[in-house]
C-alpha positions as CSV (number, residue, x, y, z in Angstrom):
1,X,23.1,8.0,39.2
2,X,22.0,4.7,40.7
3,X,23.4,1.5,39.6
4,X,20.4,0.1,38.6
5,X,20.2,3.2,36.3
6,X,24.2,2.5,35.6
7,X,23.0,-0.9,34.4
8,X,20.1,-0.1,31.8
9,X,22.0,3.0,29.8
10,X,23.9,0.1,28.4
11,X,20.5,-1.7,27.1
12,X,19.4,1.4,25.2
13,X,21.8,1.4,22.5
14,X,21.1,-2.0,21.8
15,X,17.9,-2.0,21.8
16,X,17.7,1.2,19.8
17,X,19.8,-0.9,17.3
18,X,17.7,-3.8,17.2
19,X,14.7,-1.5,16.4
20,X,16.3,0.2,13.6
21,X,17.7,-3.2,12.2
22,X,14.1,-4.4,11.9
23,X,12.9,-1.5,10.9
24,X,15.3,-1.4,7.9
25,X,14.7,-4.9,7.0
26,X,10.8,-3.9,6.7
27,X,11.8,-1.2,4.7
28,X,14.1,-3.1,2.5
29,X,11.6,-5.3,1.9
30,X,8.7,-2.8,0.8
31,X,11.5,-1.1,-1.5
32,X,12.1,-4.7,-3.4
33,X,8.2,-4.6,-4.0
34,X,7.8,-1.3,-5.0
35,X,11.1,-1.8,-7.3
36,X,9.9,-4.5,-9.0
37,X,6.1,-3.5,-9.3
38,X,6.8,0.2,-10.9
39,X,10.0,-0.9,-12.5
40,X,7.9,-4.4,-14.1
41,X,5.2,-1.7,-15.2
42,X,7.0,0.2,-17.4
43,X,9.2,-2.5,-18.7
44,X,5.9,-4.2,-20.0
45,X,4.4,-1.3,-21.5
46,X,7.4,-0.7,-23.2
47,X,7.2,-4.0,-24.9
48,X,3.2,-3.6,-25.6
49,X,3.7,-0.3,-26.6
50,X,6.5,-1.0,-28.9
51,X,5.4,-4.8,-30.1
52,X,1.9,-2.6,-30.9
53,X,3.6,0.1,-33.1
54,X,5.8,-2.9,-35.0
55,X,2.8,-5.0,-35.5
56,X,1.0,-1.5,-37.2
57,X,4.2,-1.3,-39.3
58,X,4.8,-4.6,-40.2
59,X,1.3,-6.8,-40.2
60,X,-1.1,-3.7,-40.4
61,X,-2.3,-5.0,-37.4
62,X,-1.5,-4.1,-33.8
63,X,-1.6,-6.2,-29.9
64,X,-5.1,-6.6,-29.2
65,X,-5.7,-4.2,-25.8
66,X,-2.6,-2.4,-25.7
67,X,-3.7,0.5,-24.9
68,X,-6.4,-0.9,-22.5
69,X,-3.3,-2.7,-20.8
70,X,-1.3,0.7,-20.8
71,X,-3.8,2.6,-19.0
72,X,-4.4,-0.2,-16.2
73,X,-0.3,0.1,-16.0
74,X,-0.5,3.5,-15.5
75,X,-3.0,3.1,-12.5
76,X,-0.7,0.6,-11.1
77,X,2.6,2.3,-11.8
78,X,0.6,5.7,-9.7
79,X,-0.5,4.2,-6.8
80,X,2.2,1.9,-6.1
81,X,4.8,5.1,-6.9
82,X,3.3,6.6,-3.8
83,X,5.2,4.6,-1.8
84,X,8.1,4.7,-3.7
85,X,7.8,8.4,-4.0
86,X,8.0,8.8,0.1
87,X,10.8,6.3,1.0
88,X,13.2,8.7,-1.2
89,X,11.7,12.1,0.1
90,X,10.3,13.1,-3.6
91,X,7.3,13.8,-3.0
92,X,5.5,17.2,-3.5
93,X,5.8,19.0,-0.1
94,X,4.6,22.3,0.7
95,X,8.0,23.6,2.9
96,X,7.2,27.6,3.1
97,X,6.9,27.5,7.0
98,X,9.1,24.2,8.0
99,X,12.1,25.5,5.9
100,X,12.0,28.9,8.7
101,X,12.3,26.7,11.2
102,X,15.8,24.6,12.5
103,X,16.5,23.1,15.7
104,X,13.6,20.7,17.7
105,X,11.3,23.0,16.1
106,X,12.1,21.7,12.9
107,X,12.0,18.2,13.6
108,X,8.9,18.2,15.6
109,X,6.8,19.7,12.6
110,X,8.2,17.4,10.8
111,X,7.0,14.5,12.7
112,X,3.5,16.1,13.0
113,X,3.4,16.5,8.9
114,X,4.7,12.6,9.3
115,X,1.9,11.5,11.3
116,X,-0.6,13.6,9.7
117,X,0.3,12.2,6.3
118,X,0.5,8.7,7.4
119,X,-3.2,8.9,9.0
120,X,-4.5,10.7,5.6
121,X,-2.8,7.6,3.5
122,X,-4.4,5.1,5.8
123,X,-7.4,6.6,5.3
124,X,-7.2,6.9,1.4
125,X,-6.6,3.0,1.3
126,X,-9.9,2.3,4.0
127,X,-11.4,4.3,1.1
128,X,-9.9,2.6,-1.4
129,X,-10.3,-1.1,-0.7
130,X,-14.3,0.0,0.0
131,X,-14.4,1.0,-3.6
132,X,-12.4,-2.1,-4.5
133,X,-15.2,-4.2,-3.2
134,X,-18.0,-2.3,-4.9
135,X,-15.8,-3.2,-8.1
136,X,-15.5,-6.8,-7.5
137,X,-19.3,-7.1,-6.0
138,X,-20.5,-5.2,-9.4
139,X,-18.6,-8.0,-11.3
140,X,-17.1,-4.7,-13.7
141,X,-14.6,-6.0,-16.2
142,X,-12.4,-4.2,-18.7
143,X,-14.4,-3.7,-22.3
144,X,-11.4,-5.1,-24.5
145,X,-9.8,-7.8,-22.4
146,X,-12.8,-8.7,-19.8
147,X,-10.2,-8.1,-17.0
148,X,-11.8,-7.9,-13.8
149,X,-11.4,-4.3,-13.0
150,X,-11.5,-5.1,-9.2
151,X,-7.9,-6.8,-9.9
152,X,-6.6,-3.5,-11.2
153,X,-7.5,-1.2,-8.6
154,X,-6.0,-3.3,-5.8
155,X,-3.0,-0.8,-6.8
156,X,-4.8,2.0,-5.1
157,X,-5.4,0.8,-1.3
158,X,-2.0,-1.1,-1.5
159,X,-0.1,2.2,-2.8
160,X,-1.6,4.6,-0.1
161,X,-0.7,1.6,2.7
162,X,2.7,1.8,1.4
163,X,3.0,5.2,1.6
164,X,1.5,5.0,4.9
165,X,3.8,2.9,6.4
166,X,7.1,4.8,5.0
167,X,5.2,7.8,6.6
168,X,5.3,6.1,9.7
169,X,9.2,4.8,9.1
170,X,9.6,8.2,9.1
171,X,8.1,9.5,12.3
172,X,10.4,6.5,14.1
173,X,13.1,7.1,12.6
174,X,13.1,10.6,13.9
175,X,11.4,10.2,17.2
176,X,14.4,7.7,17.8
177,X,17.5,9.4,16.2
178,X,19.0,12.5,16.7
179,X,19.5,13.9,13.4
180,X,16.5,15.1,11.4
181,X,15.1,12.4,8.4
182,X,13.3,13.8,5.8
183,X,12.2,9.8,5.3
184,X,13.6,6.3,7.0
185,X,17.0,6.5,4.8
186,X,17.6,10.0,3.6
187,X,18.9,12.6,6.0
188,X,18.7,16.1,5.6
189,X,21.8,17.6,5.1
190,X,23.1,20.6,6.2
191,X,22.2,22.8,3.3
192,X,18.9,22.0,4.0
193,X,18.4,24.1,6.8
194,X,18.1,27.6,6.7
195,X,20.4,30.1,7.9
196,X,21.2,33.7,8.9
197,X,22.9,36.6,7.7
198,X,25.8,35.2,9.9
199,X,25.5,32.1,8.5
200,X,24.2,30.7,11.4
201,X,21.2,28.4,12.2
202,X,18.0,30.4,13.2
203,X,18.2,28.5,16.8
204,X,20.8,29.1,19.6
205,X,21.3,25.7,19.8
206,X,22.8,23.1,17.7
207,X,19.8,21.8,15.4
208,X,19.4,18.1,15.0
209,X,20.0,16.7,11.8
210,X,23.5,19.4,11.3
């Protein structure tokens, strides 16, 4: 080893650690947006919901667009959950062939489904915010409330960009470490990955992420 190589393996740590710091800070931040947006969506249509039902009980008259409100909710709530959904690894995966694997084998499918998944999100929100502006060049509004439905459906290309991006978190945070991340903050854990009769790992070698 040459010194000037002796020199840089300091740097790489630290710079490793400065990538990861700012990449948790972005995804701290997106997780405080998706927190409040899903969690603020079904804290008001619990209110609307439940103000509705008392005025039916009480007055023999409901809240005006409830249910019109509930279903734009919903929408918003979906799309947005997307994001939400990745960042903790709960999302529906389809894990017959990557749950046979262990070892770099493992972790480099992963990274492929990582990509792939973070290209078909990106794409779903170019999609998206195209039919977004059909919306608000059509000038269509909600029948009850007159909401601009344009307004609404901004949930769809921002959801699938947040997913999109945790997608990508993802595919970092495992090109960079050495243990396998099923997303940027949850690790897979050693029951996770299949073993043997023996009780071994499929691979020879010690499988990243164990």
């Amino acid at each position: 080893m040459t010194q000037q190589d002796t020199d840089r393996t300091p740097d790489e740590p630290h710079s490793r650690n400065l990538l990861l710091s700012a990449l948790n800070a972005i995804d701290r931040g997106l997780g405080w947006l998706e927190r409040i947006v899903v969690a603020g969506s079904v804290l008001l249509m619990a209110l609307l919901m439940s103000g509705h039902v008392v005025g039916n009980l009480l007055f023999d008259r409901g809240i005006p667009g409830t249910y019109e409100v509930t279903e734009m909710l919903i929408v918003v709530m979906t799309f947005v959950g997307v994001g939400y959904a990745a960042r903790n690894a709960r999302h529906i995966s389809m894990s017959a062939i990557y749950d046979q694997l262990s070892g770099r084998a493992r972790k480099g499918l992963l990274i492929l489904i990582c990509l792939g998944t973070a290209a078909l999100m990106f794409y779903f929100a170019f999609k998206s915010t195209q039919y977004v502006m059909v919306l608000y060049e059509r000038g269509r509004v909600s029948s009850s409330l007159h909401i601009p439905m344009w307004t609404i459906n901004l949930a769809l290309p921002i959801g699938f960009t947040l997913a999109g991006i945790q997608y990508l978190l993802t595919t970092i945070r495992n090109a960079i470490s050495d243990d396998i991340y099923r997303s940027f903050t949850e690790k897979e854990e050693y029951s996770d990955v299949p073993l043997d009769e023996a009780g071994q790992t499929h691979a020879p070698d010690k499988p990243h992420g164990v």
